[in-house]
Backbone as ProteinMPNN parsed JSONL, in Angstrom:
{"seq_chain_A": "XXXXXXXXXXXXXXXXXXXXXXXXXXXXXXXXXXXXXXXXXXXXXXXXXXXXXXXXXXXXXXXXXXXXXXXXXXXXXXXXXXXXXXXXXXXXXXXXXXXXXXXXXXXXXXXXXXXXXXXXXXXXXXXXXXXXXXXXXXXXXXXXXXXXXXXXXXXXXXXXXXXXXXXXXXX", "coords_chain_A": {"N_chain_A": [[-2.574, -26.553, -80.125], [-4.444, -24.825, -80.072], [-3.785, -23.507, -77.461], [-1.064, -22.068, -78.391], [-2.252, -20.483, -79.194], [-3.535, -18.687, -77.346], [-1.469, -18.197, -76.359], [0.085, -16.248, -77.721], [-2.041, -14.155, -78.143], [-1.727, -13.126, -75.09], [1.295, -12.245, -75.23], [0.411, -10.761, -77.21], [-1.548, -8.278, -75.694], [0.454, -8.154, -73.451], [2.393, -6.497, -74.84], [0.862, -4.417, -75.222], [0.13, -3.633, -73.009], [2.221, -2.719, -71.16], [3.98, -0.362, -72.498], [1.782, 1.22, -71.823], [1.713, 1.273, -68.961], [3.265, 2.749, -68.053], [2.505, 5.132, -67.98], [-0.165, 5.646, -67.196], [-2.306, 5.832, -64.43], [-2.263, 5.09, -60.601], [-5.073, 3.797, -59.856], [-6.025, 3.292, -62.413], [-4.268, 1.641, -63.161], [-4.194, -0.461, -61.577], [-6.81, -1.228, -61.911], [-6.388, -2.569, -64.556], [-4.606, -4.422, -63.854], [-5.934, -6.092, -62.585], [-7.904, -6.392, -64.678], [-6.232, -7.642, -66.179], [-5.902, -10.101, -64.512], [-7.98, -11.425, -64.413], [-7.974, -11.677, -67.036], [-5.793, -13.491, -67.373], [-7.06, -15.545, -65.844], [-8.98, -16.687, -67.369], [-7.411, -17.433, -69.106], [-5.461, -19.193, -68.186], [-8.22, -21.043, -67.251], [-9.237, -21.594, -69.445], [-6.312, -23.198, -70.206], [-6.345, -25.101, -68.587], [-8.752, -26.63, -69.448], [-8.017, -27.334, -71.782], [-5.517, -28.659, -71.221], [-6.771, -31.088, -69.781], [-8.327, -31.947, -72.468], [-6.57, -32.849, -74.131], [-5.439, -34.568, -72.303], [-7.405, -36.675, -71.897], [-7.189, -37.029, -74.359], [-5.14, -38.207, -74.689], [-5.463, -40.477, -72.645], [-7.169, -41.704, -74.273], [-5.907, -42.463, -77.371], [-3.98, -44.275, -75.343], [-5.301, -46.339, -74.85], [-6.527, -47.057, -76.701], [-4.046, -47.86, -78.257], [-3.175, -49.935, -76.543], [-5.538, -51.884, -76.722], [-5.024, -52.614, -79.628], [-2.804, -53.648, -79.249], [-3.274, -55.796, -78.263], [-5.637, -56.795, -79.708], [-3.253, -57.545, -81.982], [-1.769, -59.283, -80.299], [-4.105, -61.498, -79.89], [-4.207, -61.716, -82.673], [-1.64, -62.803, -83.507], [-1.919, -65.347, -81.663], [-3.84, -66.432, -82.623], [-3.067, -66.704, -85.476], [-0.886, -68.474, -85.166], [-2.351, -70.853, -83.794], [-3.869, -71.769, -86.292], [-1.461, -72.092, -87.899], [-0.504, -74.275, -86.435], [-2.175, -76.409, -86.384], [-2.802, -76.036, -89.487], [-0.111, -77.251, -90.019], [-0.811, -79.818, -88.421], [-2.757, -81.089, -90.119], [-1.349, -81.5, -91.927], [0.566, -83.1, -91.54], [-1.277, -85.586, -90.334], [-2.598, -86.067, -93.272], [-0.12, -86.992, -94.266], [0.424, -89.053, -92.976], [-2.026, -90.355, -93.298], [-1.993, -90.99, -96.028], [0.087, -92.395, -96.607], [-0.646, -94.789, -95.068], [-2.942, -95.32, -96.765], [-1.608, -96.026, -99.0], [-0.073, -98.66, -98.338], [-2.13, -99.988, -97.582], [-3.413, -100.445, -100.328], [-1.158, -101.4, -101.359], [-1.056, -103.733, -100.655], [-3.721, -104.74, -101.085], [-3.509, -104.657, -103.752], [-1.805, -106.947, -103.806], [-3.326, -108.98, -102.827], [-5.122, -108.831, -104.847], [-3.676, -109.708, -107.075], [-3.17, -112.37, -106.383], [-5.365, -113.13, -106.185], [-6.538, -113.111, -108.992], [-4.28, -114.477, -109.91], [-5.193, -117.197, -108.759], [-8.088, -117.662, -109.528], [-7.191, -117.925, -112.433], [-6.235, -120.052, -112.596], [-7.968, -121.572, -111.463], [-9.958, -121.234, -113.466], [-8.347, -122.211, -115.735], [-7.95, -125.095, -114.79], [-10.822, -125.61, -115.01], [-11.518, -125.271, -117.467], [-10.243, -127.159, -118.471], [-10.993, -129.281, -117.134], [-13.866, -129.368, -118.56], [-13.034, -129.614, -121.087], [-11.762, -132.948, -121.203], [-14.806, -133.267, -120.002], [-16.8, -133.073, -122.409], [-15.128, -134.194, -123.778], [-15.435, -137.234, -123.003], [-18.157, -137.207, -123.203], [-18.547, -136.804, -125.522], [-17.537, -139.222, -126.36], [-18.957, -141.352, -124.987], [-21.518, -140.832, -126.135], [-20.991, -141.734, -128.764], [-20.492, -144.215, -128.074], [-22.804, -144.77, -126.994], [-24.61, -144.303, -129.38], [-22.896, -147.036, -130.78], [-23.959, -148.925, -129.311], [-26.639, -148.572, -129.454], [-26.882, -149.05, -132.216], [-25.883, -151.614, -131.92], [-27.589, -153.005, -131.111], [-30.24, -152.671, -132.287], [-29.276, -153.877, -134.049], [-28.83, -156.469, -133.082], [-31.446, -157.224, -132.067], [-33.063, -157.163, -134.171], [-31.632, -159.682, -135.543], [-32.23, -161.281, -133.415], [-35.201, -161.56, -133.852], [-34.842, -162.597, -136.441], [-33.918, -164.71, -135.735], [-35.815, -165.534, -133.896], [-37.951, -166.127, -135.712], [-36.865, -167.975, -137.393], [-36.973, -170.08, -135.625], [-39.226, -170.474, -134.596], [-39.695, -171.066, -137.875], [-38.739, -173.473, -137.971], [-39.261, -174.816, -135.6], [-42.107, -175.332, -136.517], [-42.391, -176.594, -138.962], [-41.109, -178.806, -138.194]], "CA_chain_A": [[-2.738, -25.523, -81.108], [-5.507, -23.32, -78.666], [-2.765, -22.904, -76.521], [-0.541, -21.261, -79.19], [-3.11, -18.941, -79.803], [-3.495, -18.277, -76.264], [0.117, -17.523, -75.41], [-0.115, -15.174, -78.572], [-2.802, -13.345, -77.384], [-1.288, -12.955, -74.239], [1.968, -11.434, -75.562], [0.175, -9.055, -77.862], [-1.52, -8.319, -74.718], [1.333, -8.054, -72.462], [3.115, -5.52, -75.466], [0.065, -3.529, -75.804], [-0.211, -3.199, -71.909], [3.52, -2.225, -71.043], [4.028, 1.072, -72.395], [0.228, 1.768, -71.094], [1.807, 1.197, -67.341], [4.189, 4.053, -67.526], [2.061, 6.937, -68.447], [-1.085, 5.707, -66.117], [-2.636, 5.984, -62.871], [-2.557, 3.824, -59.702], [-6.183, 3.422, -60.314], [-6.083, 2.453, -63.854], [-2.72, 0.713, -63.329], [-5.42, -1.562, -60.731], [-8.008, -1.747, -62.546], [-5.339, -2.792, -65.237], [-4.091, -5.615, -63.22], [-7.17, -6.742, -62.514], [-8.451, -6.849, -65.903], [-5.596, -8.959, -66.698], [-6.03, -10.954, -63.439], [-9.2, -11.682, -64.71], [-7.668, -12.649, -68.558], [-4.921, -14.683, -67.043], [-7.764, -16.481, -65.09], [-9.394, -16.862, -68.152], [-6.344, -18.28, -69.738], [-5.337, -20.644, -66.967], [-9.139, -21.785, -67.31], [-8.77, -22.544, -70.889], [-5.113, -23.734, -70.621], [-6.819, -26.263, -67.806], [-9.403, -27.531, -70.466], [-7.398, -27.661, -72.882], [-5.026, -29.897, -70.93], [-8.062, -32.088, -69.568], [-8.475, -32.692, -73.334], [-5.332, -33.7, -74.246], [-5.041, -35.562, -70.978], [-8.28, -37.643, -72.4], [-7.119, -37.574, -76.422], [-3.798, -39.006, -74.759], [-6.247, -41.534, -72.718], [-8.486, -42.575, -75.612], [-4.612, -43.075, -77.273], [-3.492, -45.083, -75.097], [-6.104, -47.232, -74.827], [-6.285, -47.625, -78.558], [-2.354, -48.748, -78.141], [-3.869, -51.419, -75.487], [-6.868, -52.575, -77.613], [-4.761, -52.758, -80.75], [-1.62, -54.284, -79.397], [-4.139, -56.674, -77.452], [-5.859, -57.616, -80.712], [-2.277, -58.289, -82.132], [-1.448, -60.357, -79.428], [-4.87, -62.554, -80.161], [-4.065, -62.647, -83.914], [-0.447, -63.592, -83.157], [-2.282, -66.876, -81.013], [-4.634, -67.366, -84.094], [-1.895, -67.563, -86.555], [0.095, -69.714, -84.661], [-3.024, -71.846, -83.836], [-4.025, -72.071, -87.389], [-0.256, -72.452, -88.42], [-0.25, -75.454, -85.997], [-3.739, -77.164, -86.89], [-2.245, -76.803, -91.152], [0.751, -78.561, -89.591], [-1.076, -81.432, -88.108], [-3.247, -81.786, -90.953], [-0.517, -82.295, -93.266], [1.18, -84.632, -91.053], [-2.395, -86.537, -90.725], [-2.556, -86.072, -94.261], [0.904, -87.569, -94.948], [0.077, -90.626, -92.355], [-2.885, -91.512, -94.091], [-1.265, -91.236, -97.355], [1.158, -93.339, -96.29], [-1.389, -96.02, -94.555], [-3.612, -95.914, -97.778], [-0.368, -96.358, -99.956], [0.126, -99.62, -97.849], [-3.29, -100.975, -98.172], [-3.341, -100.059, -101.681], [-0.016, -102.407, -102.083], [-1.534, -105.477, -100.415], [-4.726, -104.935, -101.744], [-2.942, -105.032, -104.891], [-1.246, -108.172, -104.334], [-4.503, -110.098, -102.459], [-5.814, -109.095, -106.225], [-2.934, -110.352, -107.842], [-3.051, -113.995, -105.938], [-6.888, -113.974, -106.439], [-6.249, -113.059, -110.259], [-3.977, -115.82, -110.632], [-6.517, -118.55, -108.386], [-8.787, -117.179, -110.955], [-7.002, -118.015, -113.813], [-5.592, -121.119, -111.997], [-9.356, -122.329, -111.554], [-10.202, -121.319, -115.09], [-7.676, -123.668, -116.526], [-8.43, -126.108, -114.535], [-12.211, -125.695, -115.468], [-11.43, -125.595, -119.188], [-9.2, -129.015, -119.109], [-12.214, -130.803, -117.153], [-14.683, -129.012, -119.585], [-12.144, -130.199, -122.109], [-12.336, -134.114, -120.859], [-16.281, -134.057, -119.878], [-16.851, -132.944, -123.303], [-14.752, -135.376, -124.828], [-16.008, -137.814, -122.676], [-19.498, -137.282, -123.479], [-18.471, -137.416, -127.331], [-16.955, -140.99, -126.389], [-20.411, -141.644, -124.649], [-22.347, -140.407, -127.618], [-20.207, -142.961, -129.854], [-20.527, -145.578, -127.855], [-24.221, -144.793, -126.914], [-24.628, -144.622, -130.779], [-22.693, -147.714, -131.565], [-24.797, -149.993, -128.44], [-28.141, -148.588, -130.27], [-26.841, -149.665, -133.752], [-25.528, -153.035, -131.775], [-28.972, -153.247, -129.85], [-31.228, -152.822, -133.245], [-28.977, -155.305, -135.195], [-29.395, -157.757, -132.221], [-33.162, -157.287, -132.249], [-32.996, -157.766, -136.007], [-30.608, -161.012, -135.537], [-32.824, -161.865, -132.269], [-36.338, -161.583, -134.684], [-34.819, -163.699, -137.536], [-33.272, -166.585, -134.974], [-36.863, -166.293, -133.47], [-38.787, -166.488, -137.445], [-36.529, -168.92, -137.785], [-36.915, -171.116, -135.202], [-40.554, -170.246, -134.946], [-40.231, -172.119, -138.854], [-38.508, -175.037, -137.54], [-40.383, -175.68, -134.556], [-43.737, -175.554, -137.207], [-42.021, -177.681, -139.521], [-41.492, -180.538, -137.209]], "C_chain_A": [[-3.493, -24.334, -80.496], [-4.319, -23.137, -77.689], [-1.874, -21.908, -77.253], [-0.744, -19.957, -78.991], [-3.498, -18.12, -78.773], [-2.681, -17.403, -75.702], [0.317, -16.018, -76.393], [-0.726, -14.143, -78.149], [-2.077, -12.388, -76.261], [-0.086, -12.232, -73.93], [1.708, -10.169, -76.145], [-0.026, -8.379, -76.759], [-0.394, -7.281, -73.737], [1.68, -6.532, -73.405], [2.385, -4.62, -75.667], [0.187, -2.708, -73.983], [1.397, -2.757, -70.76], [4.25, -0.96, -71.186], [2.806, 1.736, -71.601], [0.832, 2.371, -69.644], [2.086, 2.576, -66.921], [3.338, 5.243, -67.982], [0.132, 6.467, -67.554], [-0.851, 6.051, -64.671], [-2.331, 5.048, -61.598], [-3.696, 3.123, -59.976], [-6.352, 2.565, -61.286], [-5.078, 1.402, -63.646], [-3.443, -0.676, -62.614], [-6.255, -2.264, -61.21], [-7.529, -2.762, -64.215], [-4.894, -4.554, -65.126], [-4.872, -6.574, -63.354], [-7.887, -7.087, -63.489], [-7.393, -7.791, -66.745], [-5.091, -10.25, -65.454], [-7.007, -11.782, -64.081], [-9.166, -12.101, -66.251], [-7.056, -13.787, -68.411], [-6.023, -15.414, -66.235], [-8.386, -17.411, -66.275], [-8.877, -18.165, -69.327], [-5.91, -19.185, -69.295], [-6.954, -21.535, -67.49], [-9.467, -22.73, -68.874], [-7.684, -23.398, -71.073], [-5.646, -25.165, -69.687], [-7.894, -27.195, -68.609], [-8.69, -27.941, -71.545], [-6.347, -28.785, -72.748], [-6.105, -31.04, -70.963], [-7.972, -32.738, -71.185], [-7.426, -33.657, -74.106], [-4.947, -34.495, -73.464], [-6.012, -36.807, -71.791], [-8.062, -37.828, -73.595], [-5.496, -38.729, -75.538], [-4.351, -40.197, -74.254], [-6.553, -42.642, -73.686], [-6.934, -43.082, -76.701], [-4.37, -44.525, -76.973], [-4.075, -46.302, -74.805], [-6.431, -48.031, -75.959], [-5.579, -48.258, -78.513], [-2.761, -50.121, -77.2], [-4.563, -52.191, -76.124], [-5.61, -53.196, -79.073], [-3.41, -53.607, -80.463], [-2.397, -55.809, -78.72], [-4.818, -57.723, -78.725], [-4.491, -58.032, -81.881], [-1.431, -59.337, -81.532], [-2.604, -61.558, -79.953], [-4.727, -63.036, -81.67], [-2.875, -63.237, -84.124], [-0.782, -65.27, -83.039], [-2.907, -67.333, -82.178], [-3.669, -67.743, -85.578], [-1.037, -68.638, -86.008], [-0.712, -70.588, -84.256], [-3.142, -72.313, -85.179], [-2.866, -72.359, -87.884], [-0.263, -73.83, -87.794], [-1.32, -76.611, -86.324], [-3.064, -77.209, -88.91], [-0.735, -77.85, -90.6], [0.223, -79.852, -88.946], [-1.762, -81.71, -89.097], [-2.399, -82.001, -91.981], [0.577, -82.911, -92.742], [-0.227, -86.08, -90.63], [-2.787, -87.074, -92.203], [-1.437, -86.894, -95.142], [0.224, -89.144, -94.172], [-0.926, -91.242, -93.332], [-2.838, -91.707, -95.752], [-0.761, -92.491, -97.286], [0.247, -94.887, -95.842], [-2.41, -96.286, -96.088], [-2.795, -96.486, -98.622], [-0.165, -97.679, -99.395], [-0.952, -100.323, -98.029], [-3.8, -101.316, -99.432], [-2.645, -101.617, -102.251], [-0.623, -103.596, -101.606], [-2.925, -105.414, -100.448], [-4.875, -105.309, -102.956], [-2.644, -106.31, -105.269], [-2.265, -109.148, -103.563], [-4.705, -110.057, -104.216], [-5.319, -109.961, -107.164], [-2.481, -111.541, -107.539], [-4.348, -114.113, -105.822], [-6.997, -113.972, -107.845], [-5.346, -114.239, -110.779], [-4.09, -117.189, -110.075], [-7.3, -118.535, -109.181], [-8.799, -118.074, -111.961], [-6.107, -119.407, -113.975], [-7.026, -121.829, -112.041], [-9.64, -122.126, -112.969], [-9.43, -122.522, -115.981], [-8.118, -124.889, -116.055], [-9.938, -126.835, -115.11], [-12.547, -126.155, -116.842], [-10.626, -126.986, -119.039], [-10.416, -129.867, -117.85], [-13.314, -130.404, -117.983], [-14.502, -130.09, -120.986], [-12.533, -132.111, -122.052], [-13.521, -133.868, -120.566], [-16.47, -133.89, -121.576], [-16.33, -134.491, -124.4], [-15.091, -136.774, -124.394], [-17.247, -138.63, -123.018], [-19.326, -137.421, -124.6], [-17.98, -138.967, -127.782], [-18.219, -141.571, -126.181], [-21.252, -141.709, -125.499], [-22.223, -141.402, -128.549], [-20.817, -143.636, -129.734], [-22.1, -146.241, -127.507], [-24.824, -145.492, -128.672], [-24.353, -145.983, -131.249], [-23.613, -149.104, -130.738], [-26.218, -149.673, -129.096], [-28.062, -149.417, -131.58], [-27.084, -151.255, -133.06], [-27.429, -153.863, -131.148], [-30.085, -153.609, -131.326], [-30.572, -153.993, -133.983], [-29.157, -156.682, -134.151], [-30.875, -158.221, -132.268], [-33.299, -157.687, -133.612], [-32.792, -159.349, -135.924], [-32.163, -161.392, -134.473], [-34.623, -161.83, -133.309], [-35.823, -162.907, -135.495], [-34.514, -164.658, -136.747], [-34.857, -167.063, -134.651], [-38.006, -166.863, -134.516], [-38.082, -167.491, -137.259], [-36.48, -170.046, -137.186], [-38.012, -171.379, -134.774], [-40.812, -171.295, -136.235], [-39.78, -173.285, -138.327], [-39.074, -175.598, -136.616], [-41.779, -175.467, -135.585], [-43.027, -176.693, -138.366], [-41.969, -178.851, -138.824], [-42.306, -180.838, -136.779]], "O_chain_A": [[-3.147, -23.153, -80.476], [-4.369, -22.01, -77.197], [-1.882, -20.787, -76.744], [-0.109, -18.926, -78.772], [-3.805, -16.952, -79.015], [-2.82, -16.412, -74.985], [0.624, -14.931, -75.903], [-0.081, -13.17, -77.76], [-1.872, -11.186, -76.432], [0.019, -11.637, -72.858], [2.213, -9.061, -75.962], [0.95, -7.722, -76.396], [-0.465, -6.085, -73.453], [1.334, -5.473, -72.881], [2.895, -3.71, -76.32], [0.3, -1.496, -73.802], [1.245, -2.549, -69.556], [4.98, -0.488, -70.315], [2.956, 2.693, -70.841], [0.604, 3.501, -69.211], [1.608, 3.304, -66.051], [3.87, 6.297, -68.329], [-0.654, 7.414, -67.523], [0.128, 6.372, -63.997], [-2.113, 3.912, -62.019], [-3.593, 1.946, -60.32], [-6.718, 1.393, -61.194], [-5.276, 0.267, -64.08], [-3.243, -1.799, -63.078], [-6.505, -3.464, -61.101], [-8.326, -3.492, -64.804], [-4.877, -5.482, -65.935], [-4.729, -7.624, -63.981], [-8.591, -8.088, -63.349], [-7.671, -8.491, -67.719], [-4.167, -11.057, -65.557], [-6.704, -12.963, -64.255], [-10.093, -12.744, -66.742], [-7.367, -14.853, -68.943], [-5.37, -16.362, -65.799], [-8.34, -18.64, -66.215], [-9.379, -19.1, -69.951], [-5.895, -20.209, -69.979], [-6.826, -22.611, -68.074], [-9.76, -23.882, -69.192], [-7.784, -24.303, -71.901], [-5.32, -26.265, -70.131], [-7.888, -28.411, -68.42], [-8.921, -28.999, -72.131], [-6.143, -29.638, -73.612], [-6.3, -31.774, -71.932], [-7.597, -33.906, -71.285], [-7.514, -34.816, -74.511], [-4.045, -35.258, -73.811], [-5.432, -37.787, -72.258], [-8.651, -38.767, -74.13], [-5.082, -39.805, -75.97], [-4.089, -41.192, -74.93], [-6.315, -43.842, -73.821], [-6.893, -44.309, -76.794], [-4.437, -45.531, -77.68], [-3.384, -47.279, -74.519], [-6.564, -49.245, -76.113], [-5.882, -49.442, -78.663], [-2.438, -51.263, -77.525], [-4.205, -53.368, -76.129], [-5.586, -54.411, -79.272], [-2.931, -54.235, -81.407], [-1.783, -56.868, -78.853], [-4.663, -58.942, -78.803], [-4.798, -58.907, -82.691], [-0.615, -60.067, -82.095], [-2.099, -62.574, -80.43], [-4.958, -64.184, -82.049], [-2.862, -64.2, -84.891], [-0.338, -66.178, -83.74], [-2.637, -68.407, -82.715], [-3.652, -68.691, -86.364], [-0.618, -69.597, -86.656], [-0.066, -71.631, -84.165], [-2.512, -73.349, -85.391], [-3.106, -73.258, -88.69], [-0.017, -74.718, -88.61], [-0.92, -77.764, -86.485], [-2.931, -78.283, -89.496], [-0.555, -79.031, -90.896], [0.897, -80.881, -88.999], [-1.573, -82.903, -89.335], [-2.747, -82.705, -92.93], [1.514, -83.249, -93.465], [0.006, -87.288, -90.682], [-3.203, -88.217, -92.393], [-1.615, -87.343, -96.274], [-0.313, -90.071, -94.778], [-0.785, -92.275, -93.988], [-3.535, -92.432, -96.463], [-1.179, -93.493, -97.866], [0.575, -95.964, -96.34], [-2.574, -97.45, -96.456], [-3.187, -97.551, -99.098], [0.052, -98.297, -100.437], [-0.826, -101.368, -98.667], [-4.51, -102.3, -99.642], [-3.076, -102.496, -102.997], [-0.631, -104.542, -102.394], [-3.433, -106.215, -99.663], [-5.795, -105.982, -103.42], [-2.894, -106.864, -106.34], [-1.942, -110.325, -103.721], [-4.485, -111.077, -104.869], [-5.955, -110.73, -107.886], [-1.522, -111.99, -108.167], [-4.729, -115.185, -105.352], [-7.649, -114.952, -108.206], [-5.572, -114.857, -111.819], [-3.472, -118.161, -110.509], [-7.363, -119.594, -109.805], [-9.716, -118.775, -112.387], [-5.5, -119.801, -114.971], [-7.088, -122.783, -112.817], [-9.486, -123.131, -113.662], [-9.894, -123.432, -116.667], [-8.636, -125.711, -116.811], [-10.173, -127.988, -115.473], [-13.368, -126.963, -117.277], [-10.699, -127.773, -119.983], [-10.517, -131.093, -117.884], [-13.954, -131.428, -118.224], [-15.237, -130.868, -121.594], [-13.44, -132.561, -122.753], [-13.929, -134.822, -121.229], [-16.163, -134.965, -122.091], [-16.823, -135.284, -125.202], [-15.078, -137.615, -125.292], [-17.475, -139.835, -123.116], [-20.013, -138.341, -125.043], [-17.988, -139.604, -128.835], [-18.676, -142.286, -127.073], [-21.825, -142.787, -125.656], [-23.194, -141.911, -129.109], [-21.655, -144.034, -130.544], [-22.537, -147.387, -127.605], [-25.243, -146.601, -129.004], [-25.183, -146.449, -132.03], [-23.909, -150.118, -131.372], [-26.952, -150.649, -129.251], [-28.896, -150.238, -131.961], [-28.013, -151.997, -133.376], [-27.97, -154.952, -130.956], [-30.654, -154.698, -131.392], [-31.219, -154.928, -134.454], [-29.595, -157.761, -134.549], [-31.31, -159.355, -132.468], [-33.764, -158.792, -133.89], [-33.688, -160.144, -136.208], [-33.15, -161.794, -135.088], [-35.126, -162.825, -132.786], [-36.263, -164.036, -135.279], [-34.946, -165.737, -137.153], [-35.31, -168.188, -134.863], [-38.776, -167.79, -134.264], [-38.824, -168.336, -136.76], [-36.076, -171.047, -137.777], [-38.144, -172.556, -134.44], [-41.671, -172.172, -136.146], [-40.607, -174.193, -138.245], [-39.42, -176.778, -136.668], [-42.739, -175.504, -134.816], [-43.535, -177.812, -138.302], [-42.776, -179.775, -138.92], [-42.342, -181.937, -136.226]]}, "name": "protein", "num_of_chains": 1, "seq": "XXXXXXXXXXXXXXXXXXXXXXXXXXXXXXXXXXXXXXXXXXXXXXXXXXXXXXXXXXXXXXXXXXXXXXXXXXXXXXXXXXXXXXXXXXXXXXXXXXXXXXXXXXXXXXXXXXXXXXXXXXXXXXXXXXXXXXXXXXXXXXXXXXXXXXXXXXXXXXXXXXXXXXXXXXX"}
């Protein structure tokens, strides 16, 4: 854009200093030259900074384009790491699905052959519960009916001995 305004210049310039030529001196026509020796130096010296800067904005550029295609290259690797790390965890994720789903099922069925040892010992428990019980109510009876038999013996076994207690005093 300073260059533009440069070359502008430089035409007005030129159109201002063109008719001038033909109606001067050698002298002036010199001193002329020279004062636009000494603009065009001027102008070269600006048109040379002015590159320089654009040489370094195109730099600082392209270096940007380096940096920025550089950090698209590293987030490229990080998505495709992280894409590959959610793919193994949801194939770790399925495996141990899959392995708990299996221990699950024969954890299930240990339960369901200790649930019916269980309930296999329970019966059993209740039908000898069942006989001691009735057992012990036979016991009880028979306890019962050897006490009755035991006191009426002692009874019987008293009167045989009164009674033979009177007959041996009688004789």
């Amino acid at each position: 854009m300073r260059s533009a305004y440069l070359l502008m210049s430089l035409l007005l310039l030129c159109s201002a200093i063109i008719p001038a030529f033909a109606a001067e001196s050698p002298d002036a026509m010199g001193k002329r030259i020279r004062d636009m020796e000494k603009a065009n130096l001027v102008l070269q010296e600006d048109l040379a900074r002015t590159q320089l800067e654009l040489d370094n904005t195109l730099t600082k550029l392209k270096t940007e384009i380096v940096a920025r295609k550089t950090m698209e290259a590293q987030l490229a690797e990080e998505v495709a790491f992280r894409t590959k790390q959610t793919e193994d965890l949801a194939k770790q994720s399925a495996e141990l699905t899959s392995a708990m789903n299996a221990k699950l099922t024969d954890l299930k069925d240990v339960l369901a052959k200790q649930a019916e040892q269980i309930a296999a010992v329970t019966t059993a428990l209740d039908s000898e519960k069942n006989t001691r019980i009735a057992a012990e109510t036979d016991a009880a009876k028979l306890r019962a009916k050897m006490a009755k038999d035991n006191k009426r013996s002692h009874i019987i076994g008293y009167a045989l001995s009164g009674l033979l207690g009177a007959v041996a005093i009688s004789r």
